[in-house]
C-alpha positions as CSV (number, residue, x, y, z in Angstrom):
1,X,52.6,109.2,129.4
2,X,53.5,110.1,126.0
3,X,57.2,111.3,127.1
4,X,57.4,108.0,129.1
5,X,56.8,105.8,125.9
6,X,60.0,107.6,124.1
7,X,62.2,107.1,126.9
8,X,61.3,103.6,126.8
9,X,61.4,103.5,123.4
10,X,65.0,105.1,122.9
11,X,66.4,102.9,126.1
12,X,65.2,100.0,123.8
13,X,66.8,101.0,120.6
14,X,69.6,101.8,122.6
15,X,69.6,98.5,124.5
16,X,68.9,96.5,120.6
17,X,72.2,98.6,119.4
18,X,73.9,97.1,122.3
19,X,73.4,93.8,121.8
20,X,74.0,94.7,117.5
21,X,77.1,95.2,118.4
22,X,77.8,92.6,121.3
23,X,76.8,90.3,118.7
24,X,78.7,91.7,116.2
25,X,82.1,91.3,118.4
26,X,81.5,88.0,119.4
27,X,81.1,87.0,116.0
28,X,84.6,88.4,115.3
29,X,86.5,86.4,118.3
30,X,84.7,83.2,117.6
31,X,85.7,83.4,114.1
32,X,89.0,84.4,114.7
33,X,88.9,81.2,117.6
34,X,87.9,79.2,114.9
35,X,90.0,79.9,112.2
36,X,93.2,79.7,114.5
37,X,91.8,76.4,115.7
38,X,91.2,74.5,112.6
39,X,94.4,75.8,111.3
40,X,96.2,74.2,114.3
41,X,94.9,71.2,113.9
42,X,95.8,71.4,110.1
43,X,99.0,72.1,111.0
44,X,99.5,69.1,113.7
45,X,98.4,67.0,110.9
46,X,100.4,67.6,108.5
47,X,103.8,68.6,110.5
48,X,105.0,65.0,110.4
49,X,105.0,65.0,106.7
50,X,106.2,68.4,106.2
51,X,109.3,67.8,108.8
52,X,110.4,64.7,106.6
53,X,110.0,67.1,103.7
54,X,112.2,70.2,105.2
55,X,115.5,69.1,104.6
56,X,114.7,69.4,101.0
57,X,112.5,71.9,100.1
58,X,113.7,74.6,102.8
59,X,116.9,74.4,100.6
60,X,114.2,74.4,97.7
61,X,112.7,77.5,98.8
62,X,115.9,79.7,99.6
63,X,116.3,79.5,95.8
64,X,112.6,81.4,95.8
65,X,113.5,84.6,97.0
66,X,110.2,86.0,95.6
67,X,106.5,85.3,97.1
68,X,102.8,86.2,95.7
69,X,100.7,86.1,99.3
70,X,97.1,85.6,99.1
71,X,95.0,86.3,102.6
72,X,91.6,85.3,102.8
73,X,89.7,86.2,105.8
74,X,87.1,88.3,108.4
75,X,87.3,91.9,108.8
76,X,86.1,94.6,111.0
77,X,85.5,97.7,110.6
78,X,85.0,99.4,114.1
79,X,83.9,103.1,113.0
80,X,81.1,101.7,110.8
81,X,81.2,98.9,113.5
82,X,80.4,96.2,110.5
83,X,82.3,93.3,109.4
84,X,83.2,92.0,105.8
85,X,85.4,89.6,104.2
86,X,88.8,90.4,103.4
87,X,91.4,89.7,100.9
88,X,95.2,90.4,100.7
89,X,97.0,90.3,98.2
90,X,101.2,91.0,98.0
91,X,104.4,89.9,96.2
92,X,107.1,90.0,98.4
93,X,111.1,89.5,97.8
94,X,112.8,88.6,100.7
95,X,116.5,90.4,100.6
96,X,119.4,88.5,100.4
97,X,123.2,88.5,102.2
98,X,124.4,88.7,105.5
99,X,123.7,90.9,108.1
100,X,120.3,92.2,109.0
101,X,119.1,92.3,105.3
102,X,118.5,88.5,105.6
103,X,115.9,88.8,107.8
104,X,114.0,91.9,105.8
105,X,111.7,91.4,103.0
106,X,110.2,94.1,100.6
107,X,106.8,94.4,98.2
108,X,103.8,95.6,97.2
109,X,100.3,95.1,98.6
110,X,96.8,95.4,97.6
111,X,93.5,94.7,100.1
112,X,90.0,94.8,99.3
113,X,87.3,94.8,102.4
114,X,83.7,93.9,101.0
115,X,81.5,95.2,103.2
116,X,78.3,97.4,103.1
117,X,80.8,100.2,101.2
118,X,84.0,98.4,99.8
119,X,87.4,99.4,101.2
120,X,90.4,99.3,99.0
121,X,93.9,99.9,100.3
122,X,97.5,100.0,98.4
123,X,100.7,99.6,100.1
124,X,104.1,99.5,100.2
125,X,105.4,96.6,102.6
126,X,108.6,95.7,104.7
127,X,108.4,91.9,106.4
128,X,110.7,91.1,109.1
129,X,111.4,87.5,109.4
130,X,112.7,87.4,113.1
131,X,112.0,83.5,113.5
132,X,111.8,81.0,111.1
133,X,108.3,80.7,110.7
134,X,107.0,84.7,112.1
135,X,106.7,87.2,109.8
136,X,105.7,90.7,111.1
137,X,104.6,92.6,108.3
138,X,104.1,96.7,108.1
139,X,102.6,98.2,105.6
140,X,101.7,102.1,104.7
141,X,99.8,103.1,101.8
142,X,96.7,104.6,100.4
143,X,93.0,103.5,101.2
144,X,90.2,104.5,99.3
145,X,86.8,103.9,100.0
146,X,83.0,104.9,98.9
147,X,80.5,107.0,101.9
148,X,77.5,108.0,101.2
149,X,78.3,107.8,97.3
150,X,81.4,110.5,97.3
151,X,85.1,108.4,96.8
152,X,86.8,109.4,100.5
153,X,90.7,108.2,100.3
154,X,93.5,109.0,103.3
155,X,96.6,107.4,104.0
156,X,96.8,103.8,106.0
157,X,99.1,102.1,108.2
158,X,98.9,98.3,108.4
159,X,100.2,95.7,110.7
160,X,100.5,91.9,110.2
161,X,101.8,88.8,112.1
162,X,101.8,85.5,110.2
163,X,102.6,82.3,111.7
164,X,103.6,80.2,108.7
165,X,104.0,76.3,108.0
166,X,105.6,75.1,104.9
167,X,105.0,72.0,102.8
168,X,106.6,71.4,99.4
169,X,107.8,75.0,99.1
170,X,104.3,76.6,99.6
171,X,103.4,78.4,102.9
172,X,100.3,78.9,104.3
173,X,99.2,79.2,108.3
174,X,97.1,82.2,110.2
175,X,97.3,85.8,109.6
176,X,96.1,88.3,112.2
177,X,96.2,92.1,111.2
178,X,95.4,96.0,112.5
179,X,94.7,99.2,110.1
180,X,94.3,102.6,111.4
181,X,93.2,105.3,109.0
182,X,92.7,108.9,110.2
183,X,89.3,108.3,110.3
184,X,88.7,104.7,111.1
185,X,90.8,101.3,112.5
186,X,89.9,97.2,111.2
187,X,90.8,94.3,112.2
188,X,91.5,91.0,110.3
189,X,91.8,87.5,111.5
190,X,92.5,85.1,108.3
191,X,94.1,82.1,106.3
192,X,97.4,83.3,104.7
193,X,98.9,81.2,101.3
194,X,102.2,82.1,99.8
195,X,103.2,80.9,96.5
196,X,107.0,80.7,95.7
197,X,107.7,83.4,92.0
């Protein structure tokens, strides 16, 4: 009888971590829906009076070849299958002339995760520009992080699309985003805001 009881037991906590982490990913998609969502209907709103506005500042902002990015968002960290906020933070200078330079950026990038142990990550960054308002961004680095109370660190890879709308020179629109470190992966879903230098 006794044995029985820990089976049960055990299917029980095994069936509770189940739906932990059911829960946990279905948190994830429906703020990542949501985020996408009420930017799109940010975006709809205010593309009338930032198409009557591009003529100007898109000339504007070619003279602002340098950008400070902040990303503000969810993130998740599968291995430690937890979620945290996340924030981005980069300067970017997009390359000038003709050829495929033009549609390159370079920079610098800095993300914090606060979860139950804060993740920190520093990168170096190319953007590629392939439409007018797409930027795929790759990233490598460093990424640091606290376990267990001993400092663990390891390179990182990053990967970033941005779908960006533009109003008076300042961008801002939705930002989704994979890391893999040898040990672990996250994903992000967030606002992105970029700030002409």
């Amino acid at each position: 009888m006794l044995v029985f009881g820990l089976v049960r037991l055990l299917q029980k906590k095994s069936e509770l971590k189940f739906l932990r982490d059911y829960m946990k990913k279905q948190y994830f998609i429906s703020t990542s829906f949501f985020a996408v969502m009420t930017t799109s209907l940010l975006s709809l709103s205010s593309a009338t009076f930032a198409k009557e506005q591009h003529t100007n500042t898109h000339h504007e902002h070619d003279k602002h070849d340098i950008e400070m990015g902040v990303s503000v968002g969810y993130a998740y960290l599968e291995e430690e299958n937890e979620g945290g906020t996340n924030l981005h933070l980069h300067i970017m200078k997009k390359l000038s002339g003709e050829g495929i330079q033009k549609y390159l950026s370079v920079g610098i990038g800095f993300e914090t995760i606060f979860a139950h142990e804060q993740h920190n990550a520093a990168m170096l960054a190319l953007g590629i520009h392939p439409w007018n308002n797409v930027v795929f961004t790759v990233s490598a680095g460093t990424e640091w992080a606290k376990h267990n109370g001993v400092t663990e660190s390891g390179s990182v890879m990053h990967l970033e699309a941005t779908y960006l709308f533009e109003a008076e020179g300042y961008h801002y629109g939705p930002v989704v985003g994979y890391a893999k470190t040898h040990e672990d992966q996250h994903y992000t879903v967030g606002m992105h805001f970029g700030f002409p230098l």
